[in-house]
C-alpha positions in Angstrom: 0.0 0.0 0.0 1.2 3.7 -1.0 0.0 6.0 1.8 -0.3 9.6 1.1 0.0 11.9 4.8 -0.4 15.6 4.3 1.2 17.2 6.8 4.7 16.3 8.3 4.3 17.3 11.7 4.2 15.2 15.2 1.2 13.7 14.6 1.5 12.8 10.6 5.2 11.7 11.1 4.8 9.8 14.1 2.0 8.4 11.4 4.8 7.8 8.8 7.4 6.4 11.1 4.9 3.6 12.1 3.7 2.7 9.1 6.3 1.8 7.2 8.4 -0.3 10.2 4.9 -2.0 10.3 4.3 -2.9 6.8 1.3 -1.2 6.6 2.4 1.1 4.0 5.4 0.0 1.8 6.0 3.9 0.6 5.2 7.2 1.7 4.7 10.1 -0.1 4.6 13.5 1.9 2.7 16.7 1.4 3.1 19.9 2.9 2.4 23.5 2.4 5.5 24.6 4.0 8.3 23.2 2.1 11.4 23.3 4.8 8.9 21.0 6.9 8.6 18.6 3.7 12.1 18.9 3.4 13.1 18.3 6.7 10.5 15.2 6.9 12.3 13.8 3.6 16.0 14.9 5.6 14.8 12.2 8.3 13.5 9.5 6.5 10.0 10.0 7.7 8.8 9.9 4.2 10.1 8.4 1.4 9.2 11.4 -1.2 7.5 14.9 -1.4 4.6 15.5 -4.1 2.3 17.7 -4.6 -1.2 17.1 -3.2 -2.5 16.5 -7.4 0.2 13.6 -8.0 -0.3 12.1 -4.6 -3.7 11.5 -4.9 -3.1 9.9 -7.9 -0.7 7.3 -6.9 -2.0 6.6 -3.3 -4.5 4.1 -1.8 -4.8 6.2 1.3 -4.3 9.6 2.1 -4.1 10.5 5.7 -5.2 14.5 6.6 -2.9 15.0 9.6 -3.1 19.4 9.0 -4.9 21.9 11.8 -8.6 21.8 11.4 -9.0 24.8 9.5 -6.4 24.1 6.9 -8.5 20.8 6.8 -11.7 22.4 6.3 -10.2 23.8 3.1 -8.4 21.2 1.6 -10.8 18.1 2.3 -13.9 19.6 -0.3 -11.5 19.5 -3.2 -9.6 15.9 -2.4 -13.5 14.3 -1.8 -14.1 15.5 -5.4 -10.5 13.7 -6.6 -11.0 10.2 -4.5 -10.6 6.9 -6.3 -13.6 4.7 -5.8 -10.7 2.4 -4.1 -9.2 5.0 -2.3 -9.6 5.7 1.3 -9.6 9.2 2.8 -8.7 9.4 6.7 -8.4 12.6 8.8 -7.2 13.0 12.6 -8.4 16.1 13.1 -8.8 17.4 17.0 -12.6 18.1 16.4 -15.1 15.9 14.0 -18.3 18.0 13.8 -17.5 20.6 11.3 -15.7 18.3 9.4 -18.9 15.6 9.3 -20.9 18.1 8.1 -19.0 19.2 5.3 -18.7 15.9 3.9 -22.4 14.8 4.8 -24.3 14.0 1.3 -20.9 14.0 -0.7 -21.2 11.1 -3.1 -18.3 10.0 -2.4 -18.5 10.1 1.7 -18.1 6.6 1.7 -14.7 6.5 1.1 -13.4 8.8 3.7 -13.0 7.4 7.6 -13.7 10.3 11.0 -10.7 9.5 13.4 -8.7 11.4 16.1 -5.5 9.4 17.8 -5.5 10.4 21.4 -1.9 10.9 21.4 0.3 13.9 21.4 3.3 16.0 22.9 3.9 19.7 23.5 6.2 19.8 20.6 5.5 20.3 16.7 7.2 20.3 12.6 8.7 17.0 12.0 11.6 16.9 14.3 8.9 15.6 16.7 7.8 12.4 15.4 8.1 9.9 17.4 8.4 6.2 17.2 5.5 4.2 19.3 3.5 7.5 19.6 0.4 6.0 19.4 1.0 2.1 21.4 -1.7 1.7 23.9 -3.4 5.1 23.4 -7.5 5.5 21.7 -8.2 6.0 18.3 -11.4 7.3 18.1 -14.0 6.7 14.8 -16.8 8.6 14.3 -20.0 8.3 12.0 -18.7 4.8 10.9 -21.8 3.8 10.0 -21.4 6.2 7.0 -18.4 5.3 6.2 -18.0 2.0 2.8 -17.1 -1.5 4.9 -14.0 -1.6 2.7 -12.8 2.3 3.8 -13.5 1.3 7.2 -12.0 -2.1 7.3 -8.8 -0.8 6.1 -8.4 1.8 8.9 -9.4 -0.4 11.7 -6.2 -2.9 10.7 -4.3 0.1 10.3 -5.4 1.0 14.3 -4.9 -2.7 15.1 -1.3 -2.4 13.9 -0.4 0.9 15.8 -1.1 -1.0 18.8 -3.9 1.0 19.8 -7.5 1.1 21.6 -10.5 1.8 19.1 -13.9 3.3 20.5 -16.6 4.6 18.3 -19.0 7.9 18.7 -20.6 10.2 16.8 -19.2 13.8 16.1 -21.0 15.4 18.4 -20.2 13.0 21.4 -16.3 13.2 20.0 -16.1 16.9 20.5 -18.1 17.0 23.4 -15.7 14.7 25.2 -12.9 15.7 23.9 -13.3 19.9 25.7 -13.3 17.8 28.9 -10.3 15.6 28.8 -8.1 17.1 25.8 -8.7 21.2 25.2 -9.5 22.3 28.9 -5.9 20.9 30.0 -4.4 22.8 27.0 -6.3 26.0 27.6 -5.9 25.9 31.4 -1.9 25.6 30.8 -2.0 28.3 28.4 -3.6 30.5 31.5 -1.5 29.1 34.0 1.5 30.2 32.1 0.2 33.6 31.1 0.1 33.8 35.2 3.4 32.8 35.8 4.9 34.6 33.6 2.9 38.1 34.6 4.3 37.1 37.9 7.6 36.5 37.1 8.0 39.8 35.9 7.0 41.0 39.2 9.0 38.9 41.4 11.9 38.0 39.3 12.9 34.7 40.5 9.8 32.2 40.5 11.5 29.9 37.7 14.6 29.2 40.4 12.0 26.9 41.8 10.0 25.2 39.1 10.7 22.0 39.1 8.8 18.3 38.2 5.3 19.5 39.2 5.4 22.8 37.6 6.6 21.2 34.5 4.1 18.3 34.4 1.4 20.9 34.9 2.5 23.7 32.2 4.6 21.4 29.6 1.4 21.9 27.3 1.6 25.5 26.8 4.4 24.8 24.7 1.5 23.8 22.0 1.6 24.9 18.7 -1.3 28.1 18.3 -1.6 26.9 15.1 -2.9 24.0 16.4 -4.7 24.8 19.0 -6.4 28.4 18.2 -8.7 26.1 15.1 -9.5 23.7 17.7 -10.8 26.1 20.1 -13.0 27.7 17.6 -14.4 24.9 16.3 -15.3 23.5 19.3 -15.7 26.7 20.4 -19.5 26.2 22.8 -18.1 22.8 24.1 -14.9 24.4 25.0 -17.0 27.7 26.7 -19.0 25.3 28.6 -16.4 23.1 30.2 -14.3 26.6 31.5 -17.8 28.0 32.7 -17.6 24.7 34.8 -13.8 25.1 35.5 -13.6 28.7 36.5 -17.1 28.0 38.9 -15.0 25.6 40.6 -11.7 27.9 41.1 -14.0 30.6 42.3 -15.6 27.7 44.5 -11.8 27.0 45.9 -11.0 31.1 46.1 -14.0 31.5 48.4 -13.1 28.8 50.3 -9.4 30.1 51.0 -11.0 33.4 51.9 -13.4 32.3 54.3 -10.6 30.2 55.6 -12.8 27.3 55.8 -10.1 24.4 55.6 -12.3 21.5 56.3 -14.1 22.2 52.8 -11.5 22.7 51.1 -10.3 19.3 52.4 -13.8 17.7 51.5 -13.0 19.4 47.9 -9.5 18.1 47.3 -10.6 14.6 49.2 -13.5 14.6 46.0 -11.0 15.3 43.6 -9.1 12.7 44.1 -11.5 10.4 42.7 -10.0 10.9 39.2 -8.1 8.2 40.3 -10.9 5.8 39.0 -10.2 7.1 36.1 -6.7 7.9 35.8 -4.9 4.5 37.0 
């Protein structure tokens, strides 16, 4: 199998990487918009050769949209109209709604497979692909029911052989779930070191004493805001209503330090750790 990945970042050359010591894919063929990312992929053996997006899809038996939402918003109308009735058309876009809508009705919808890998770093281009990115981690399919058995059946090995977890839901349910376990952390690092670094400025020496747990906690504000700024507003009411629900309970936790009531805020941290259910 020839497999096509535009975009030659972490996520679409960890993509690369796996699927060729795999033997899912026996070539690669890279496309980019910025060229000294295409090059650099190319540089590091991620892909095997650079095309353009026409001569790809013309050699390929799947193409793989791994590009920020809104640059896949834009592209995916115009590679729909192109697809093979033997080619498959994956994305792994952050957010599934907007792009299930565009391709609702398309006659050719059938051939293109919803996913998001719940994988990631901090870090972006393709000097951050990783090997064994995605081992043990979710893929997540939406809509599968509209997508051709064929399409699907080849994407669902493809998971299988990346080692990881598949669970199913529509879009809505994806991008729902995902504000709550994937774009608050992001957004609430982005705050917290907006915070630190206004403080900093004040105080002068508060990075003397960062150390594991400050990391830990901030590492994802080194995200890409080319990323991140599409997901946001494409998710944009799910994302409003989880930090409605995340700055009630800081101001919950502010009141409580004013009013000095320590046995609350005991109660309230004693609650929290029940994550641990869900976080093993």
């Amino acid at each position: 199998m020839i497999a096509t990945i535009i975009g030659t970042g972490l996520i679409g050359g960890s993509l690369a990487i796996t699927l060729k010591e795999k033997g899912v894919a026996e070539r690669i063929i890279g496309v980019d918009q910025n060229e000294a990312h295409l090059q650099r992929a190319l540089d590091l053996n991620i892909i095997d050769e650079k095309a353009t997006l026409d001569e790809a899809m013309l050699r390929s038996d799947l193409v793989i949209l791994a590009i920020p939402v809104d640059a896949l918003l834009k592209a995916l109308p115009a590679i729909m109209d192109k697809v093979r009735p033997n080619q498959v058309i994956m994305d792994v876009g952050s957010t599934k709604e907007k792009i299930l809508q565009l391709v609702a009705g398309h006659p050719n919808r059938g051939r293109f497979v919803a996913a998001h890998p719940m994988a990631g770093t901090e870090y972006s281009g393709p000097d951050a692909a990783v090997r064994n990115l995605f081992v043990h981690k979710t893929m997540v399919l939406c809509d599968v029911k509209n997508s051709d058995e064929d399409a699907l059946e080849l994407v669902e090995n493809m998971v299988d052989q990346l080692q990881m977890r598949t669970v199913y839901m529509n879009g809505e349910e994806h991008d729902l779930h995902t504000a709550y376990v994937s774009h608050i952390s992001h957004i609430t690092s982005f705050a917290l070191a907006l915070t630190v670094l206004k403080k900093e400025k004040e105080s002068g020496r508060i990075f003397e004493l960062a150390s594991g747990g400050f990391e830990s906690t901030v590492r994802l504000a080194k995200s890409s805001p080319d990323m991140w700024v599409p997901i946001f507003k494409h998710n944009r009411n799910n994302v409003l209503d989880v930090l409605d629900e995340h700055i009630s309970q800081l101001q919950q936790m502010k009141s409580l330090l004013e009013e000095e009531d320590y046995d609350a805020f005991y109660k309230l941290i004693q609650k929290s750790n029940k994550i641990r259910k869900i976080l093993k």
